[in-house]
N, C-alpha and C positions, 0 to 999 in steps of 0.2 A: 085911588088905586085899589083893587082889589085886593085882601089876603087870603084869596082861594087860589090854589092852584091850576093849571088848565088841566083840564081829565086826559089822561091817559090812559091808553090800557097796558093792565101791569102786566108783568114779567111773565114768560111759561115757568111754572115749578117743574127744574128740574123731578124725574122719574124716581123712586127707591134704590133701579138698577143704578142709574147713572151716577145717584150721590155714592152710592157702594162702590164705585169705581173712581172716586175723588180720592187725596191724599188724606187719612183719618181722619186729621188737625184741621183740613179745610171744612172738612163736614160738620163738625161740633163749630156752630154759629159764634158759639160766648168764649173768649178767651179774655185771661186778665192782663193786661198791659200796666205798665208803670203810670199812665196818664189813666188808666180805668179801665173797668169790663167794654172791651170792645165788641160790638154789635155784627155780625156778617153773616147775613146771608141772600146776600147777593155776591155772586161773585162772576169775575169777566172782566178784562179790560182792554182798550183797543190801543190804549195811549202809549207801550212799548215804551217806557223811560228802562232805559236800561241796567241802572243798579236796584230797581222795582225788588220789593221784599217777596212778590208773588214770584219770584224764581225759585223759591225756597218750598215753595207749598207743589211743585211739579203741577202746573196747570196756567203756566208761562201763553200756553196757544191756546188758552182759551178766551176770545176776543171779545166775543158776542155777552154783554150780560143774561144771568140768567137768576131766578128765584132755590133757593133752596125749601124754602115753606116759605107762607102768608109772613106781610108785617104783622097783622093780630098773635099770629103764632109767635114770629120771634119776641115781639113783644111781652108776651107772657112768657116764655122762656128767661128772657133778659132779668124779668120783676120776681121773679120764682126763684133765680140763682141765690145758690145759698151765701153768695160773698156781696148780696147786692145788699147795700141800706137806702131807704128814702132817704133823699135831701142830703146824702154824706157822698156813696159811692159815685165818684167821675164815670162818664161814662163815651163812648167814642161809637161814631156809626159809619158803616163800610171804610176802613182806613189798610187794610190790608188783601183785600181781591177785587177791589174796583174804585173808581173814584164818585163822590155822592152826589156831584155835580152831573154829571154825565145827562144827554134827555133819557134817557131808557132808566137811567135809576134816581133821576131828581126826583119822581112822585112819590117813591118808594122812599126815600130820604125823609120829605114832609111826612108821610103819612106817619113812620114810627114819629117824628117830632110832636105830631099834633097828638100822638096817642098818650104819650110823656105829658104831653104840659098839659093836659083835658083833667087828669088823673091828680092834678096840682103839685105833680113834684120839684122842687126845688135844684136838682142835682146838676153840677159840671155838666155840660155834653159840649163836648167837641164834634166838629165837622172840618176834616181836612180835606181842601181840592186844589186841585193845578185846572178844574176846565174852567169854562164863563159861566158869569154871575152875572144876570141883567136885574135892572132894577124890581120890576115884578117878584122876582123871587126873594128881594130886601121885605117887600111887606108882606111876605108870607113870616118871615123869618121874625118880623116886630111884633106878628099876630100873638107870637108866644110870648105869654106875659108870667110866666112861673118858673119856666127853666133858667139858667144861668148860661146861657147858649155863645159858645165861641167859634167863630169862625176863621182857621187856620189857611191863609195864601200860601201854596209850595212857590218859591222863587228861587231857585239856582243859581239863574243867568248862564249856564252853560249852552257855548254853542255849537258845539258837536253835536247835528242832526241826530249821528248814530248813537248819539249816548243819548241825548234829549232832544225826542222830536216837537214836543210841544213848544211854541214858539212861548220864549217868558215875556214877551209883552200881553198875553192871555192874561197874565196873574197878574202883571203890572196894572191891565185896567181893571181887572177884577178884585183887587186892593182899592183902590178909588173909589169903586162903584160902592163897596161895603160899607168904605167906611162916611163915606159921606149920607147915607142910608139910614146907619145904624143908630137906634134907637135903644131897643130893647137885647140887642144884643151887641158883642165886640168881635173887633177883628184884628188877628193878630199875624203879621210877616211872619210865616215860618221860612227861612233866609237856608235852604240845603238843599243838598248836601255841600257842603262846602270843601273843596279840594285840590291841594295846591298845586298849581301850575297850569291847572285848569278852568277855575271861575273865579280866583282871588286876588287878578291883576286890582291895580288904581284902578279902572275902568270901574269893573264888576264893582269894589267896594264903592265908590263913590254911587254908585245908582245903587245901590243896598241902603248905602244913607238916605240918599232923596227918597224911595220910597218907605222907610219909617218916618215918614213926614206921614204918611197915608194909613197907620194902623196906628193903635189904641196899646202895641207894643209888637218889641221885634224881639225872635228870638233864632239863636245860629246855631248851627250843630254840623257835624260831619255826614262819614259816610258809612253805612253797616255795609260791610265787603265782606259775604258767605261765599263760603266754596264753592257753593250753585251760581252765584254772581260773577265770580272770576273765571268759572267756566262756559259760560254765557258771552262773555269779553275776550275770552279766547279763541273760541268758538266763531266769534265773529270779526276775528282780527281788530278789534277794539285795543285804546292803550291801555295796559294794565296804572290802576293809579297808584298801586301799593302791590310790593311783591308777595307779603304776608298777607291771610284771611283774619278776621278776628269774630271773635264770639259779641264783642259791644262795637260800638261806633268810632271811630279811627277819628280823629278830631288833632292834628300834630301842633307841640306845642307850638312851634313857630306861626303855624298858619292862626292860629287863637290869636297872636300877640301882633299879627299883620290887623286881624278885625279889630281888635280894641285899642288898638294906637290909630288907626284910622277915626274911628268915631269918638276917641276921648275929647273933650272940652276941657282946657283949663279953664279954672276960676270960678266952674258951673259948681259951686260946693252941696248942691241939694241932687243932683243928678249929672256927675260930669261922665257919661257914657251915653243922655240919653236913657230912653226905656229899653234899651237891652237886656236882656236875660238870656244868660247859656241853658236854661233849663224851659222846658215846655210847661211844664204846673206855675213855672213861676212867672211866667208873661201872662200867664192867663190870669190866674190870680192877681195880680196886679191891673190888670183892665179891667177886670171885676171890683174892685177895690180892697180887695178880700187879701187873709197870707194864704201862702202856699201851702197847698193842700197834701201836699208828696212830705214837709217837714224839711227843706233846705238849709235852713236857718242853723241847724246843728254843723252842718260842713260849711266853717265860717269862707273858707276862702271862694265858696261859690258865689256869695253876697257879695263881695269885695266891687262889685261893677252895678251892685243894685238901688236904685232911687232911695234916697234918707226918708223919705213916707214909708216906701216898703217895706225897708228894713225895720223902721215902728212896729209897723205891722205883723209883721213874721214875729219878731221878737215878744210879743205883748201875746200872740197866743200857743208860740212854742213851749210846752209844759214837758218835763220830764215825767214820761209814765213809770207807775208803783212796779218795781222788780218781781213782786207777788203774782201782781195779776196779769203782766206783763208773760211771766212764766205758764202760768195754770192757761191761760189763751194759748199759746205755743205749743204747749204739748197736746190741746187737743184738736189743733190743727196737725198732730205730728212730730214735732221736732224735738232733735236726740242730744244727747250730750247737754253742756251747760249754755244758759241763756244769760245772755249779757246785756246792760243797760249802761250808758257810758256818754260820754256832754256828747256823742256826735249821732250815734243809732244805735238801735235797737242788732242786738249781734247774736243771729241764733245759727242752729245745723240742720241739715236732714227736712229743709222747706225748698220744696221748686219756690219759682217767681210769684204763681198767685195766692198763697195762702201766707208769701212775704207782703204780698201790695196787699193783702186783705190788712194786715196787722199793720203798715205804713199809714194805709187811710184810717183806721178807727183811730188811731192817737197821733195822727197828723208827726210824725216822726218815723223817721229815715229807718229801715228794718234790710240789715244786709245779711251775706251767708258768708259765714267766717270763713270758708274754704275758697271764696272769689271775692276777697279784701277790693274798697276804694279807696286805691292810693294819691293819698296827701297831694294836691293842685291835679291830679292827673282827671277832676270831676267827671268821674265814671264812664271815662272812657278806653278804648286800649289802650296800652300802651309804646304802641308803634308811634315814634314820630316824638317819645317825651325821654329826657333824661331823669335820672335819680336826685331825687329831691329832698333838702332835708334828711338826707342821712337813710331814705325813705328807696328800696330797690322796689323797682318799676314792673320786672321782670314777670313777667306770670307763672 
């Protein structure tokens, strides 16, 4: 079977004028995300899932993909970023204004890959998609022999058209195809958004189990409900799933404790959950055979569901970083007031998100902002849907 892809021809690059006319955020390609510098520019999607994070960037109607510059461009843009290392920094391609599967943006997808792994870099890259995945595109993806390449299935199982029109037997056989394929790279159930009343009947869970039969690991999370999102749902007489918006992802305890009492195994002493992972760095790293690369290992109760290997693992290269140098980094990324180092993270002030995930990934440990605390079991999510814990207020 071939590892070339079929030629296509690429994208129109959007004009100077037009990208002038995008929401700022969408025009700047490199954003840091907690999983890595995320890759985008292409942007466009037809697939209308309706709590879609591109409601947030105001370019919701734009269907058609389109190029914002060359992959050579973003490419070197991507390698030139100042928070980028070889072989350390995670890195994600089109995950937030189009999906990488799509035909109009699969070539564009390989070509940044192949320009990555040509270059021999070693680094995380994620590829998350809800379209198809046919076999041909498996031996492109095995052709890269240097990257650490994951591929993340979106599964929901919601079936409200209006909320998800994509049919989740798409993912369903595009989990099979991956992983039966995979070689040189893994595949991991990304199982959301998950939300109660909605996708987390016995039905929905029991076919979330049978398909981590089909990945290398699974991992479950909620839902991020922005005030662009709920007005989108109202807008289009949608149910609302939650009356409150949140700035993190709404994950309610209850619905947590319907997923993990469903897939628990007594007497399984080495993995009784399964490859479960509440966290996206730590399914991945775990398929890789690797620890987590975000530093989870400090927030013990997040582990509490994670395989007795992995937990090795995490533990054997979780290091507490030196308060010194820990601080002199800090502040010349910026950040005010006192820097803290403590068994769980790294605790500074005065840092947006990326120049926290920059300090997270160099010392593989947990880097939070003391002014939006992660409270105790509530693992960084809102706290809608969770009571006070441990003496611990939830409240924001």
């Amino acid at each position: 079977m071939s590892a070339t892809p079929a030629r296509r021809r690429t994208l129109p690059i959007l004009t100077s004028q037009q990208i002038a006319q995008l929401n700022p955020e969408l025009a700047d390609v490199i954003e840091y995300r907690k999983s890595g510098l995320s890759l985008n520019h292409i942007v466009g999607c037809p697939l209308d899932c309706g709590y879609c994070i591109r409601h947030t960037f105001g370019n919701w109607e734009m269907k058609v993909p389109r190029a914002l510059m060359s992959d050579e461009m973003a490419v070197t843009k991507l390698l030139s970023h100042p928070y980028f290392r070889p072989h350390t920094t995670p890195i994600q391609i089109f995950n937030r204004a189009t999906d990488p599967m799509l035909p109009a943006v699969k070539p564009h997808t390989f070509r940044v890959l192949r320009q990555l792994d040509d270059r021999g870099l070693a680094n995380n890259v994620l590829v998350i998609t809800r379209w198809r995945v046919e076999p041909e595109d498996c031996a492109v993806l095995n052709s890269l022999t240097s990257l650490r390449l994951t591929v993340l299935v979106t599964h929901s199982g919601i079936d409200n058209e209006t909320i998800e029109p994509v049919d989740s037997r798409i993912a369903a056989a595009n989990l099979r195809t991956l992983y039966e394929h995979a070689e040189n790279y893994r595949t991991v159930l990304y199982w959301r958004p998950i939300v109660p009343g909605l996708n987390d009947s016995d039905a929905h869970l029991a076919r979330a189990r049978e398909l981590s039969q089909h990945a290398h690991a699974t991992v479950f999370t909620g839902l991020f409900f922005r005030e662009q999102i709920a007005e989108y749902y109202q807008a289009h007489g949608l149910p609302l799933p939650y009356q409150d918006t949140a700035r993190r992802k709404i994950m309610p305890e209850l619905a947590e404790k319907r997923v993990l009492d469903f897939f628990h195994t007594p007497g399984d002493d080495q993995a009784p959950w399964g490859v479960l992972f509440r966290k996206t760095s730590c399914a991945v790293a775990y398929a890789h055979g690797e620890a987590d690369y975000n530093g989870h290992y400090g927030i013990q109760e997040l582990c509490d569901i994670c395989p007795k290997d992995q937990l090795q693992r995490c533990k054997a290269a979780w290091v507490k970083p030196d308060l010194g140098e820990v601080t002199e980094q800090a502040r010349q990324l910026g950040a005010v007031g006192p820097v803290e180092v403590d068994d769980r993270a790294i605790i500074v002030e005065g840092l947006d998100e990326p120049p926290r995930y920059f300090l997270q990934h160099r010392y593989g440990f947990q880097c939070h902002d003391r002014a939006k605390p992660h409270h105790y079991r509530q693992h960084g999510h809102a706290p809608i849907g969770w009571a006070a814990q441990n003496g611990k207020d939830t409240t924001p």
